[in-house]
Rosetta silent file (secondary structure, phi, psi, omega in degrees, C-alpha in Angstrom):
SEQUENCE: XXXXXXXXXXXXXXXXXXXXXXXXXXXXXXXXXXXXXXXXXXXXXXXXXXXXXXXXXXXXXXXXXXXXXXXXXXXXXXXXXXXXXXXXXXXXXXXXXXXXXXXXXXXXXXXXXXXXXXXXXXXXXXXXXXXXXXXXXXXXXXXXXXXXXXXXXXXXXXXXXXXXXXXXXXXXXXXXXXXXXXXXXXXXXXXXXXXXXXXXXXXXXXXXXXXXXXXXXXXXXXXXXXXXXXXXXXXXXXXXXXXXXXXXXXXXXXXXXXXXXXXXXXXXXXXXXXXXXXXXXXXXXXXXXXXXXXXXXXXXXXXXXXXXXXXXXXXXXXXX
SCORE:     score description
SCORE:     0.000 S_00000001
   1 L     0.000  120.411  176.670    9.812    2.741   -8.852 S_00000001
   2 L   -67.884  131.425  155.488    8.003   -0.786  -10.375 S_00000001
   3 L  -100.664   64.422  171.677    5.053    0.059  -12.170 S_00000001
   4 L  -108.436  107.836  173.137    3.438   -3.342  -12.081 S_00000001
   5 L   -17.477  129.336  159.202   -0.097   -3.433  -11.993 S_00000001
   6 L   -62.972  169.977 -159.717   -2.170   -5.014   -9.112 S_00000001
   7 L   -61.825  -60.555 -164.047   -3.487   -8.332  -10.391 S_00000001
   8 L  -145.520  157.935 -160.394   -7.208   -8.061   -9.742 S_00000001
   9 H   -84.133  -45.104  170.715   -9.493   -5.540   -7.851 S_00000001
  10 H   -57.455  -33.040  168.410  -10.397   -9.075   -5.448 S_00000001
  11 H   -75.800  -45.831  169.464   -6.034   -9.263   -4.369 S_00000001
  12 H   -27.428  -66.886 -139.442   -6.641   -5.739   -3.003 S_00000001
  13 H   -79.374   -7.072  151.216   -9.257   -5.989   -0.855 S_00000001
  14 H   -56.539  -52.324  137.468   -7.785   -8.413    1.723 S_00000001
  15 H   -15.505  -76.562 -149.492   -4.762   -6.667    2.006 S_00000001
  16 H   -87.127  -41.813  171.744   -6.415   -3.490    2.702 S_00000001
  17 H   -83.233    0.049 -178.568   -8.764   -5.232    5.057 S_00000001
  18 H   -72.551  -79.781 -152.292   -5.687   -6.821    7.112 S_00000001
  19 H   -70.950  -24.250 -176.858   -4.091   -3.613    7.995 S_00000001
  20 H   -71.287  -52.813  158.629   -7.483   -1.875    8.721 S_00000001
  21 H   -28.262  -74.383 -157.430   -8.158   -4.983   11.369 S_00000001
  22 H   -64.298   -1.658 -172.333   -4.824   -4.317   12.537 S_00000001
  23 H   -90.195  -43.364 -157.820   -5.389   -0.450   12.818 S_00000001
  24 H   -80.609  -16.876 -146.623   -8.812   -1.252   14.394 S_00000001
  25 H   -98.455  -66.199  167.472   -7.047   -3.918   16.596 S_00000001
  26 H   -80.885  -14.543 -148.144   -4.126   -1.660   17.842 S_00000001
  27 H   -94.070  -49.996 -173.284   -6.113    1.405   18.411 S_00000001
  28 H   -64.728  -12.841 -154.421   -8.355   -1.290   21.190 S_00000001
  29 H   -88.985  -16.041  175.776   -5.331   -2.386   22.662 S_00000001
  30 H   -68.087  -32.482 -169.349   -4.219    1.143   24.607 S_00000001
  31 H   -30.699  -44.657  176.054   -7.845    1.644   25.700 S_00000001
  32 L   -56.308  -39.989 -164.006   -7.314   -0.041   29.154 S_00000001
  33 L   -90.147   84.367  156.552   -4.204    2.253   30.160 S_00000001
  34 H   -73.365  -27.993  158.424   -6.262    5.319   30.871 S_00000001
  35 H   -50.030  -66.305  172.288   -4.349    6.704   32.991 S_00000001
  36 H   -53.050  -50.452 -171.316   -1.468    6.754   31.352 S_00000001
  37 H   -50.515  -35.919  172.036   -3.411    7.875   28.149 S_00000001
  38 H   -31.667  -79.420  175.336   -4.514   11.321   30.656 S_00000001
  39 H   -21.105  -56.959 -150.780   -0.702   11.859   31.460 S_00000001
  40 H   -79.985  -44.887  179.798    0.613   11.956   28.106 S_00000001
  41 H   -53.376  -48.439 -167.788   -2.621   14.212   26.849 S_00000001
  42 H   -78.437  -22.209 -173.897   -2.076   16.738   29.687 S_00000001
  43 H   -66.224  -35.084  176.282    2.057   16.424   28.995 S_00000001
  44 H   -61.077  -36.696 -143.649    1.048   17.841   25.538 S_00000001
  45 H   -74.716  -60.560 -168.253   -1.234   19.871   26.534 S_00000001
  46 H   -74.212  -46.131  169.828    1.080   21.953   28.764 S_00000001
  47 H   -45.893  -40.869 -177.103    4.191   21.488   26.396 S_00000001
  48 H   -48.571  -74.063 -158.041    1.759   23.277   23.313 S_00000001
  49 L   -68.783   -1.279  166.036    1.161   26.247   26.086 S_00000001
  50 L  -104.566  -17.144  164.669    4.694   26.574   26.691 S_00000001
  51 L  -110.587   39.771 -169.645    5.887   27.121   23.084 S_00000001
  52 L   -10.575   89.207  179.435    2.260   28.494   22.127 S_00000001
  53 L  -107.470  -21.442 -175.973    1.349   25.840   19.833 S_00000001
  54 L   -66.530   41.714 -121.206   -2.390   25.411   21.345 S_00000001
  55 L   -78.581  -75.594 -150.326   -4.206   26.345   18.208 S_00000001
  56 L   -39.606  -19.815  171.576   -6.544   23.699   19.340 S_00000001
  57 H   -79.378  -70.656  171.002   -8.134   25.786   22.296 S_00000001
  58 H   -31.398  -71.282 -164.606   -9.316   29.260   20.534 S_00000001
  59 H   -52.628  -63.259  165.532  -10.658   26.766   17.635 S_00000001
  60 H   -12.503  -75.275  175.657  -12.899   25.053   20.657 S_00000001
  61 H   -31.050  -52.740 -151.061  -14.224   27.953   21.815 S_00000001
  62 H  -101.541   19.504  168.358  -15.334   29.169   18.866 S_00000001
  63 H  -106.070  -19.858  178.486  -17.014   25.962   17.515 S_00000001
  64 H   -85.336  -20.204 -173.428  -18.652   25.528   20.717 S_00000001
  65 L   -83.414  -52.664  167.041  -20.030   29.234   20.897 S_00000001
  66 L   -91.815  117.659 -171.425  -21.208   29.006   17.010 S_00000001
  67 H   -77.071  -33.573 -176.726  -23.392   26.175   16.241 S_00000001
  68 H   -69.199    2.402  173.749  -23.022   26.959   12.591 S_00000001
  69 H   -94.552  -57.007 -166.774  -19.283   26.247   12.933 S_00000001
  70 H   -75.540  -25.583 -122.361  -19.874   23.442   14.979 S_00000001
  71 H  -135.123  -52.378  179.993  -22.664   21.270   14.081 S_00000001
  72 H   -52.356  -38.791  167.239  -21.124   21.418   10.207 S_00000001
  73 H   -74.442  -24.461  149.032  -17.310   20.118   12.038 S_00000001
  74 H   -74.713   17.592  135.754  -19.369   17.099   13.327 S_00000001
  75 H   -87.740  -30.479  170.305  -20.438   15.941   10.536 S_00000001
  76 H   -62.152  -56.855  154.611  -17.094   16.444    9.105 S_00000001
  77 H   -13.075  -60.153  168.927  -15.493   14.711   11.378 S_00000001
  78 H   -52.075  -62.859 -154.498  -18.123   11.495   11.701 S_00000001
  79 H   -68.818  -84.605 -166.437  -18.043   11.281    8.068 S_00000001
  80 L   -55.457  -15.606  167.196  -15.462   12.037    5.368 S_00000001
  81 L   -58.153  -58.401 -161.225  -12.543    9.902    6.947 S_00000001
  82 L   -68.100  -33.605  145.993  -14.559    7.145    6.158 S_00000001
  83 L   -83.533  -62.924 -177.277  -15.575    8.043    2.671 S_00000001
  84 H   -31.964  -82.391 -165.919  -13.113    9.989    1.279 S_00000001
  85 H   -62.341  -49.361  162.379  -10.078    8.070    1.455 S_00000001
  86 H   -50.565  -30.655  133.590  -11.716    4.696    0.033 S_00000001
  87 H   -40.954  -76.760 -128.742  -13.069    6.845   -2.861 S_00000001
  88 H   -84.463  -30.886  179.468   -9.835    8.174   -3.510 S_00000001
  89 H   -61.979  -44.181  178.737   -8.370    4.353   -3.130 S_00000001
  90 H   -78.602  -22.069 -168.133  -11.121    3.019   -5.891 S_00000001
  91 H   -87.052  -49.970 -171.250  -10.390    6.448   -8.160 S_00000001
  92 H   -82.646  -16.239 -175.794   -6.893    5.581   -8.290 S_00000001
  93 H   -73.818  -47.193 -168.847   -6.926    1.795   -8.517 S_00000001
  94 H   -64.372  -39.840  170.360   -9.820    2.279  -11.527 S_00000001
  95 H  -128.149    9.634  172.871   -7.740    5.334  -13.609 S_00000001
  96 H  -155.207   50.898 -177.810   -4.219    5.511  -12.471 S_00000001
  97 L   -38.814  -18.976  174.253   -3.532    1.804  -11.956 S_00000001
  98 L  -115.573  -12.655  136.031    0.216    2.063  -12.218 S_00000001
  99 L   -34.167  -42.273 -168.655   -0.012    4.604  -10.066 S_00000001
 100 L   -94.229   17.128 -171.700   -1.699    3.057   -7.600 S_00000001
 101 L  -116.493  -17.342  167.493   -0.005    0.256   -5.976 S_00000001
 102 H   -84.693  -15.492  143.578    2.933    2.726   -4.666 S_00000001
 103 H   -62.636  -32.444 -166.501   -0.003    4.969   -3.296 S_00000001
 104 H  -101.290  -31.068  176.906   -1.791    2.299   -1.645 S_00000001
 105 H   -70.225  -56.646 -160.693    1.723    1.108   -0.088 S_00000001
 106 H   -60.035  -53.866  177.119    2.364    4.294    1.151 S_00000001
 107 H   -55.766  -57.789 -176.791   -1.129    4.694    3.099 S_00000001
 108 H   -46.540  -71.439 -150.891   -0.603    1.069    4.698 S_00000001
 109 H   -63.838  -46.870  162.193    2.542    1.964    5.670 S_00000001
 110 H   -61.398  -65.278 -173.276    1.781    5.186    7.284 S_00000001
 111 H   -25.648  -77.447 -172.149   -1.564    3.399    9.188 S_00000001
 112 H   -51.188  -46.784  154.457    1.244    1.063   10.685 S_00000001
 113 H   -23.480  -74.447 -165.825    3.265    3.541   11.639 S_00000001
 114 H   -70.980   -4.559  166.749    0.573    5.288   13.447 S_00000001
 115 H   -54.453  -87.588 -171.061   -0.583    1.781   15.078 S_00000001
 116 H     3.155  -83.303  165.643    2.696    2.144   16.130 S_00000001
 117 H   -36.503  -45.937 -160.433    2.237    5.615   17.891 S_00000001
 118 H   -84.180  -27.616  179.605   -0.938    4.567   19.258 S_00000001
 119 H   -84.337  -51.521 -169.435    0.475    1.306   20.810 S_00000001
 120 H  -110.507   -2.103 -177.742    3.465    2.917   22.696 S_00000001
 121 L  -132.655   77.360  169.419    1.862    6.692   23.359 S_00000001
 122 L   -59.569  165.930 -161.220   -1.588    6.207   24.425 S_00000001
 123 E   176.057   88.143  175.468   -2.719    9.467   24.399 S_00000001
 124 L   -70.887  132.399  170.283   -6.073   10.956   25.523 S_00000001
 125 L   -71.333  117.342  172.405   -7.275   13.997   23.114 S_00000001
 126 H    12.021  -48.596  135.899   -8.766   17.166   24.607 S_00000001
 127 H   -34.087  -32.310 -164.104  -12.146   15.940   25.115 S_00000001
 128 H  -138.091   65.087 -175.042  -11.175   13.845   27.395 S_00000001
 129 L  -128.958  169.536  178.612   -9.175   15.875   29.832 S_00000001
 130 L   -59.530  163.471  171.371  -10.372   16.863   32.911 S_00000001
 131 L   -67.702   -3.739  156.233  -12.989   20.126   32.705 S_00000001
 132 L   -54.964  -35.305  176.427  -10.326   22.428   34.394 S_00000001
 133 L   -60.048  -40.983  176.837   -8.712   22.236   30.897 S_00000001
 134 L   111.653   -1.447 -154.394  -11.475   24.488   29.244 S_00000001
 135 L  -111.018  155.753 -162.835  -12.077   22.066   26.460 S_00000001
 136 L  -110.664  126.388  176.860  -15.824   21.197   25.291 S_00000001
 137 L   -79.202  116.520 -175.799  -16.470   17.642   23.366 S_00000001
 138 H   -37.751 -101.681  166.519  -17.370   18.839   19.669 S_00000001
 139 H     3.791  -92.211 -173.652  -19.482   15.874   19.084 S_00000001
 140 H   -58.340  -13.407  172.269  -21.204   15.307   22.180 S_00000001
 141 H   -61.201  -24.560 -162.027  -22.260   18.629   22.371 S_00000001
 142 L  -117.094   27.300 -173.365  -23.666   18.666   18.775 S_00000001
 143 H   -57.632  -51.033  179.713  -24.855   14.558   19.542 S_00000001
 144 H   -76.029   24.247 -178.637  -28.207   15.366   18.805 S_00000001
 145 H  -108.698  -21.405 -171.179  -28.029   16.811   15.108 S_00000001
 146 L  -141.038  176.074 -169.311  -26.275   13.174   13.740 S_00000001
 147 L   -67.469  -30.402  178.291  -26.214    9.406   14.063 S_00000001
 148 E   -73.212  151.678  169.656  -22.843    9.689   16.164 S_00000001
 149 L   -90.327  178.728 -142.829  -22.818    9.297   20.267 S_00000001
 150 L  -106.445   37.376  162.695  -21.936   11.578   22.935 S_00000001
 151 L   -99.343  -63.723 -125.203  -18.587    8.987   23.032 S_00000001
 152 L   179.814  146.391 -177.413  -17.234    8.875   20.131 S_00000001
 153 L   -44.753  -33.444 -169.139  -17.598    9.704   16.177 S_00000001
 154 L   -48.320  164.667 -169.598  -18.936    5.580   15.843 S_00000001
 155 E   -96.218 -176.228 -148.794  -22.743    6.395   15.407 S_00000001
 156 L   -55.686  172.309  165.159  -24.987    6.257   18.564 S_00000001
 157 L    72.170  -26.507 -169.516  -24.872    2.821   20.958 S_00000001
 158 L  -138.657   37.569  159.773  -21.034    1.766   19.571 S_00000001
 159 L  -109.938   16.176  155.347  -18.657    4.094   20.629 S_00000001
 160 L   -68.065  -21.540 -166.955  -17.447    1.700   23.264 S_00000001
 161 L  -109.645   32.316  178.916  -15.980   -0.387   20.715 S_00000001
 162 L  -113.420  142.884 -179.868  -13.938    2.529   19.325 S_00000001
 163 L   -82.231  140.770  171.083  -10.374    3.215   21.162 S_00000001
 164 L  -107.169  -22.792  133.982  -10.727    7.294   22.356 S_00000001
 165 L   -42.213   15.726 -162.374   -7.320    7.002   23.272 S_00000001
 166 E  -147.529   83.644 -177.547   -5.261    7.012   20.566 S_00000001
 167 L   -94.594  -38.508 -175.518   -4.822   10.849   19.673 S_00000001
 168 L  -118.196  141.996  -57.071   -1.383   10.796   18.809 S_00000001
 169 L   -18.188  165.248  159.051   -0.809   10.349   15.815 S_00000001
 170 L   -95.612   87.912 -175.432   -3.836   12.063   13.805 S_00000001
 171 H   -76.159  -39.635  170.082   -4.428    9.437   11.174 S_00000001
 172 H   -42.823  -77.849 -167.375   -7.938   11.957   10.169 S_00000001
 173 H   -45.913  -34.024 -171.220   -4.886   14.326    9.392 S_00000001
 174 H   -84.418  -36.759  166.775   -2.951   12.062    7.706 S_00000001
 175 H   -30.812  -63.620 -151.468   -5.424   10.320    5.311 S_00000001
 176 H   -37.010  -56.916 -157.835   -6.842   13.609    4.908 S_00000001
 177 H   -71.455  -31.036 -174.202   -2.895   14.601    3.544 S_00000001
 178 H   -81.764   -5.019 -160.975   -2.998   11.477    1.541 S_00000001
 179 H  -101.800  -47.491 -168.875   -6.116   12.041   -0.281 S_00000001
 180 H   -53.168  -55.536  158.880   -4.898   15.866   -0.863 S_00000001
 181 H   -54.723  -36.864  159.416   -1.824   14.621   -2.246 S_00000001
 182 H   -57.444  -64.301 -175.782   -3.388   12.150   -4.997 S_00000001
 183 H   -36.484  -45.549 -178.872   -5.869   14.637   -6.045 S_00000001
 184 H   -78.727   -9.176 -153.408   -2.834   16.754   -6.865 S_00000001
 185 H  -114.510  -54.539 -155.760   -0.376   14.950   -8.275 S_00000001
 186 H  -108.029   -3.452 -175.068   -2.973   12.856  -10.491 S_00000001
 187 L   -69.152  172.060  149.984   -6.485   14.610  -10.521 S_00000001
 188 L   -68.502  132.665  178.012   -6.930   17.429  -13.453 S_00000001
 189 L   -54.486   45.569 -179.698   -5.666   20.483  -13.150 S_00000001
 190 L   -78.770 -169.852 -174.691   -8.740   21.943  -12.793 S_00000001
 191 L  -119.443   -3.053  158.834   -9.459   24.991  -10.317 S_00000001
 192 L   -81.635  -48.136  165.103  -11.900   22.739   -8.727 S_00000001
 193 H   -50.878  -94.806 -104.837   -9.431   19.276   -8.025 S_00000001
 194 H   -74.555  -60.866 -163.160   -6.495   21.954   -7.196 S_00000001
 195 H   -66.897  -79.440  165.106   -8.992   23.580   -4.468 S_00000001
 196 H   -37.484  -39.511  149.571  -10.008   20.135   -3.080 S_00000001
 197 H   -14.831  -72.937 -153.521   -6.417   18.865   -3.011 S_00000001
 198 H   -82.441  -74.638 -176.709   -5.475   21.864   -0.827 S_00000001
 199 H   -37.636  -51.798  178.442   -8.754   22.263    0.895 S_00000001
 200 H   -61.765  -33.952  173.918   -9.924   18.705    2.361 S_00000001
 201 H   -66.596  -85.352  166.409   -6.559   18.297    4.280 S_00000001
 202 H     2.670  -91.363  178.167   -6.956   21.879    5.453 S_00000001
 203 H   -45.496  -42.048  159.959  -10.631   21.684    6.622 S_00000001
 204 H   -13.209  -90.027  155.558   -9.338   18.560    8.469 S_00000001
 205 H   -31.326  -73.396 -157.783   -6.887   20.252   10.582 S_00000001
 206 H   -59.342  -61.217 -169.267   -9.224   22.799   11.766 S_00000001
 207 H   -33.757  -55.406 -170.379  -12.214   20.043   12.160 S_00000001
 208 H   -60.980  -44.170  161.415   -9.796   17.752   14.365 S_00000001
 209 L  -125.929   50.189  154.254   -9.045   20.513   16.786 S_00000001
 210 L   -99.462  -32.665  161.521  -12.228   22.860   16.851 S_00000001
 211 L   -91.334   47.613  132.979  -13.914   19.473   17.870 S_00000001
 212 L    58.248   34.459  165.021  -11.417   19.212   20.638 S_00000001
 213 L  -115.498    9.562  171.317  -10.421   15.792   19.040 S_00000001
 214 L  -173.836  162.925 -176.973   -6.608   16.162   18.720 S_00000001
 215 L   -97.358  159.690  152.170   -3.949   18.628   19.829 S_00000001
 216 H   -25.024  -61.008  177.643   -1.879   20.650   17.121 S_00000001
 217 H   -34.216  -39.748  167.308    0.963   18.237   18.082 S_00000001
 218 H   -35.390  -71.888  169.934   -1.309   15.685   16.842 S_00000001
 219 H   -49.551  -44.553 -160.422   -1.668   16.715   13.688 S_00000001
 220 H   -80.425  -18.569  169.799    2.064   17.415   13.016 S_00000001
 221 H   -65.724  -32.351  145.998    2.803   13.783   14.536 S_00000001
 222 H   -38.485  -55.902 -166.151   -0.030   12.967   11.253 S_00000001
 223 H   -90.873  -29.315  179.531    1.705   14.714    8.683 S_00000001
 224 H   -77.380  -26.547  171.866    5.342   13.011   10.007 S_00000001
 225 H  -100.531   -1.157  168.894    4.288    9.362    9.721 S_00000001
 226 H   -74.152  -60.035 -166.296    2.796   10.193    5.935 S_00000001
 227 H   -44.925  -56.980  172.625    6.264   11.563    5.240 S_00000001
 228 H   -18.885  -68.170  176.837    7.668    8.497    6.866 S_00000001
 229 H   -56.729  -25.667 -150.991    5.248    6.085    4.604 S_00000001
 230 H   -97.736  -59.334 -150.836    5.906    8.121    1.841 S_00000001
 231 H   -81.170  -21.275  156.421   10.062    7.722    2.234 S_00000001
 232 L   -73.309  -22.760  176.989    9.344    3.684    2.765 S_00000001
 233 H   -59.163  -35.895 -176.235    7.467    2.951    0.066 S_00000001
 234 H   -75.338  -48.032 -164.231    9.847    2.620   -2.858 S_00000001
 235 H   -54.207  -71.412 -169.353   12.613    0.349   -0.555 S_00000001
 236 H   -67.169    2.906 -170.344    9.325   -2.169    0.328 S_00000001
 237 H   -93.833  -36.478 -175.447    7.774   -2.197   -3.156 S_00000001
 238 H   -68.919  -36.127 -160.111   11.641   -3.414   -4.402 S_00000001
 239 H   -58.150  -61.474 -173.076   11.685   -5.562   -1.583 S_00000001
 240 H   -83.016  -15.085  150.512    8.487   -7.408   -2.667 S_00000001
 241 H   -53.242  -61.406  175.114    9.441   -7.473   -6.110 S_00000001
 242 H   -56.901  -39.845  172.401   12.480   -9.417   -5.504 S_00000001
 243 H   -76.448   -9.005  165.642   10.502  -11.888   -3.421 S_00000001
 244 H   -77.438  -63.404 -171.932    7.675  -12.027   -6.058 S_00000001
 245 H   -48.159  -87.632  175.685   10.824  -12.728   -8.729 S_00000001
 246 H    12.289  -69.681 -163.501   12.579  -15.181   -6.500 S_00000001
 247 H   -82.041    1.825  163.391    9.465  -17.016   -6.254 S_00000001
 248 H   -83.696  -69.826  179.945    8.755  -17.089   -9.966 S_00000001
 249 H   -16.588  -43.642 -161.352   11.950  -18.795  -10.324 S_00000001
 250 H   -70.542  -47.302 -168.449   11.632  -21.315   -7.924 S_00000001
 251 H   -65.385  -48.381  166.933    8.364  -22.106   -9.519 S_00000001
 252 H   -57.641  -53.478  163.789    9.414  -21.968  -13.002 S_00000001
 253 H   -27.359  -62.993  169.603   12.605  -24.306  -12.399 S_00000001
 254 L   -80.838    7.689  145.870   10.174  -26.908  -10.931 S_00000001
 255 L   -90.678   -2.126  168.495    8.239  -27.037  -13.766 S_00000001
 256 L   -80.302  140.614 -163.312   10.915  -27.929  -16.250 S_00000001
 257 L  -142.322  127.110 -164.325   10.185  -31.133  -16.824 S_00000001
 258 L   -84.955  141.195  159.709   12.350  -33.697  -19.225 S_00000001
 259 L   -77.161  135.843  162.903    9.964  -35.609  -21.951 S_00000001
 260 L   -27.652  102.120 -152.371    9.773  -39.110  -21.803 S_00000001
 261 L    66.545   21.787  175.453   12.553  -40.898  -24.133 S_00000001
 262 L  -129.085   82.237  162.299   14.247  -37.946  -25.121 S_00000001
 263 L  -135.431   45.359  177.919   16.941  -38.591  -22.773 S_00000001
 264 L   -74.396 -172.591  172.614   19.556  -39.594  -25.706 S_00000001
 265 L    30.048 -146.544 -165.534   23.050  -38.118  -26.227 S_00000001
 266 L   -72.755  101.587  166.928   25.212  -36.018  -23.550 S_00000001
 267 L    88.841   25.739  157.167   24.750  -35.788  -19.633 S_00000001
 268 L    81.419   13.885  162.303   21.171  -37.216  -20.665 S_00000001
 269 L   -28.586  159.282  158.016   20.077  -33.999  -22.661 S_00000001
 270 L   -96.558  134.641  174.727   16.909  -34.408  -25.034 S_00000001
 271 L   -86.345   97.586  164.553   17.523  -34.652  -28.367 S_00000001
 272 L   -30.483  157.578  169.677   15.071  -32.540  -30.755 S_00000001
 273 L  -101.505    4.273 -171.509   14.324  -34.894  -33.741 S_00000001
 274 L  -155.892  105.842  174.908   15.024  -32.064  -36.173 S_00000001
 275 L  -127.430   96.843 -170.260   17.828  -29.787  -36.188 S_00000001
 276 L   -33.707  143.608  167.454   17.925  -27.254  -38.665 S_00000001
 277 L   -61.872  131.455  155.035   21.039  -26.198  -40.732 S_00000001
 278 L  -110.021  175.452  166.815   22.887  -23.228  -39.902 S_00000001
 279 L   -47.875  113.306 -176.294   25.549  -21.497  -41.696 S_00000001
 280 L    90.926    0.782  176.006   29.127  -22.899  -40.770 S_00000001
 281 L   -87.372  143.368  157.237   27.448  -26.880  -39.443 S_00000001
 282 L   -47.772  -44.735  177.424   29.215  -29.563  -40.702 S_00000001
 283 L  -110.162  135.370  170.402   26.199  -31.770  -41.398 S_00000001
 284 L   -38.681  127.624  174.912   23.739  -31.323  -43.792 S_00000001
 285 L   -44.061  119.330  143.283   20.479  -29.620  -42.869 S_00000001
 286 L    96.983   24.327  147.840   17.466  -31.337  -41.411 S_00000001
 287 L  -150.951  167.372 -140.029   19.911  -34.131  -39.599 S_00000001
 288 L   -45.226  171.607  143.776   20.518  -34.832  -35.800 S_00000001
 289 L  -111.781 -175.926 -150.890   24.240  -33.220  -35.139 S_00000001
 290 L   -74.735   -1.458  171.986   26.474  -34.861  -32.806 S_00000001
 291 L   -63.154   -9.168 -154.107   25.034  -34.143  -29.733 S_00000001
 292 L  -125.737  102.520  164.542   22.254  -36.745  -30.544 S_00000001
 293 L    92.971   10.168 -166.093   21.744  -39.934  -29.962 S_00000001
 294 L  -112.254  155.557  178.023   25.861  -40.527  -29.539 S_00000001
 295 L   -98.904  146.643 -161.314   27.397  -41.742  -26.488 S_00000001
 296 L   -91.657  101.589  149.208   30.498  -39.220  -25.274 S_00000001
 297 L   122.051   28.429  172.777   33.737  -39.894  -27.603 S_00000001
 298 L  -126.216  123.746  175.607   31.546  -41.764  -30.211 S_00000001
 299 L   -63.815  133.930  161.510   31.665  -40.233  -33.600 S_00000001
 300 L   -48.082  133.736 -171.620   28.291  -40.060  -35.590 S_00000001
 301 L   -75.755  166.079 -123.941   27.881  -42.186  -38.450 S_00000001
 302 L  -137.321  108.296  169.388   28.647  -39.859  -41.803 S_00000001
 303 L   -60.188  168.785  179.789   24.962  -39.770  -43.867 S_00000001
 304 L  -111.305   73.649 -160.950   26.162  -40.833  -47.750 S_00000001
 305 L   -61.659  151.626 -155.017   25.240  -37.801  -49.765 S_00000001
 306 L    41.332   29.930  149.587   23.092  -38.615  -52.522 S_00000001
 307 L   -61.580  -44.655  170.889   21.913  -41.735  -51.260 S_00000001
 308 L   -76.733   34.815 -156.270   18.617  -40.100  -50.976 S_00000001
 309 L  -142.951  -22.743 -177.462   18.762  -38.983  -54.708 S_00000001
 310 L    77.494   22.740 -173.969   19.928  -42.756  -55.866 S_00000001
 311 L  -106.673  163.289  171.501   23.155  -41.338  -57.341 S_00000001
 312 L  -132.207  145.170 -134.993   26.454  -42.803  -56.683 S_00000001
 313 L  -107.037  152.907 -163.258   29.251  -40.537  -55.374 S_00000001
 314 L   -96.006  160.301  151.930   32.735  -41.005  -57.235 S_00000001
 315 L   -41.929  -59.256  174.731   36.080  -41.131  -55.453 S_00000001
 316 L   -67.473   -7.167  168.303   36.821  -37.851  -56.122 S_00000001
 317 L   100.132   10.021 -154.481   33.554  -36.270  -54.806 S_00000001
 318 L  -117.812  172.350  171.393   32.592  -35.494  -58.700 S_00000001
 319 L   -75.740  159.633 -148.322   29.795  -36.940  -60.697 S_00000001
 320 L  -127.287    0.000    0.000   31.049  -39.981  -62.567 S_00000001
């Protein structure tokens, strides 16, 4: 897994607002096929009650009968998607920084995913079945205790511009599981984190179908595109490494640049003016070797040792 730091807290937030467009973007585009979205909600509906799976009915009931259940699951509901996980986004980019860019991959990737879902399964949620179904809308019933309308969680006047199709997946479930999982893996091991971990996903589930906003199915179609996202993350984070590396390359390579007149000696090389002696050279320390300033097959002229000294060197190499 790379642990390389995002750059700056400003390269985030574009990113992050990209995929949220595109979440808010695909979620508008099933809205027209109502119909369909009906079908597939009642196909669920009726599959759940044939393997009794319909958790989501009993929990109705009893949030619609007890206001003190219900009027606390609309507020859950409105709210903490919307807070929570962007907390949990700034808590990890701000203290677990090398943590956080394979967490923050993972949530994008599940969101697309469930565009995905939402885009080829339109899928009206329980609310918005016919009233033969039995099911009560959480919300609008409990409209007048909060800011949300008797559409949609969006506060009053603007829950037309929210899709109410797009029940399957339960991205509330899945955050929810994404937020649960950070807390745990990187929060303190307190008995308070440990409880919230476990607990905010939890209260989720129940919230999402005691207000007759998603089927069970929902949820586990939630928890299946986090696993997904989860099992994708490490492949695209190498992925974008090598094309971040690549692209350092390219860039460094076109920045070497030859200086001006130092294009002496072989294949047009540059010649340092100073080339220190090593152990086993031929030529005396602190001049050019033969690479320098020679034309290929032309021997270097031979310096005259102890010319700079004024002495004059004997036949025999000895002092005279």
């Amino acid at each position: 897994m790379s642990h390389v730091p995002p750059r700056r807290w400003w390269t985030e937030l574009p990113l992050i607002a990209v995929v949220y467009l595109a979440y808010t973007g695909a979620r508008l585009l099933a809205r027209g096929d109502v119909a369909t979205a009906v079908d597939n909600g009642v196909a669920i509906l009726r599959l759940e009650r044939a393997l009794v799976l319909n958790a989501e009915e009993p929990l109705n009931r009893l949030f619609t009968e007890y206001a003190a259940l219900g009027v606390p699951a609309a507020f859950v509901y409105a709210s903490l998607h919307y807070l929570v996980t962007p907390a949990v986004l700034v808590w990890l980019f701000r203290r677990h920084r090398q943590r956080y860019r394979r967490m923050r991959t993972w949530l994008l990737l599940s969101t697309l995913l469930g565009l995905v879902g939402f885009t080829l399964y339109p899928t009206a949620p329980p609310r918005l079945l016919a009233a033969e179904h039995g099911f009560v809308d959480g919300l609008a019933h409990y409209s007048a205790w909060g800011w949300w309308s008797d559409a949609a969680s969006a506060p009053s006047g603007l829950g037309d511009m929210t899709n109410q199709y797009a029940a399957m997946p339960s991205l509330h479930v899945g955050w929810a599981l994404w937020c649960g999982v950070a807390l745990w893996w990187f929060g303190r091991r307190s008995l308070t984190v440990r409880t919230a971990a476990v607990g905010y996903p939890v209260v989720t589930v129940v919230v999402v179908m005691g207000t007759a906003n998603h089927y069970l199915l929902d949820v586990l179609g939630g928890v299946l595109v986090m696993a997904l996202g989860l099992w994708l993350a490490r492949p695209v984070l190498r992925i974008c490494d090598r094309v971040r590396a690549a692209g350092r390359r390219r860039g460094a390579g076109a920045g070497r640049t030859v200086p001006s007149g130092a294009t002496g000696g072989h294949n047009g090389a540059a010649c340092p003016t100073h080339t220190p002696g090593r152990p086993g050279d031929r030529e005396a320390p602190g001049v050019p070797g033969p690479a320098c300033g020679t034309a290929p097959g032309e021997q270097p002229a031979r310096p005259r040792v102890g010319a700079a000294s004024g002495g004059t060197p004997s036949a025999g190499g000895g002092a005279s």
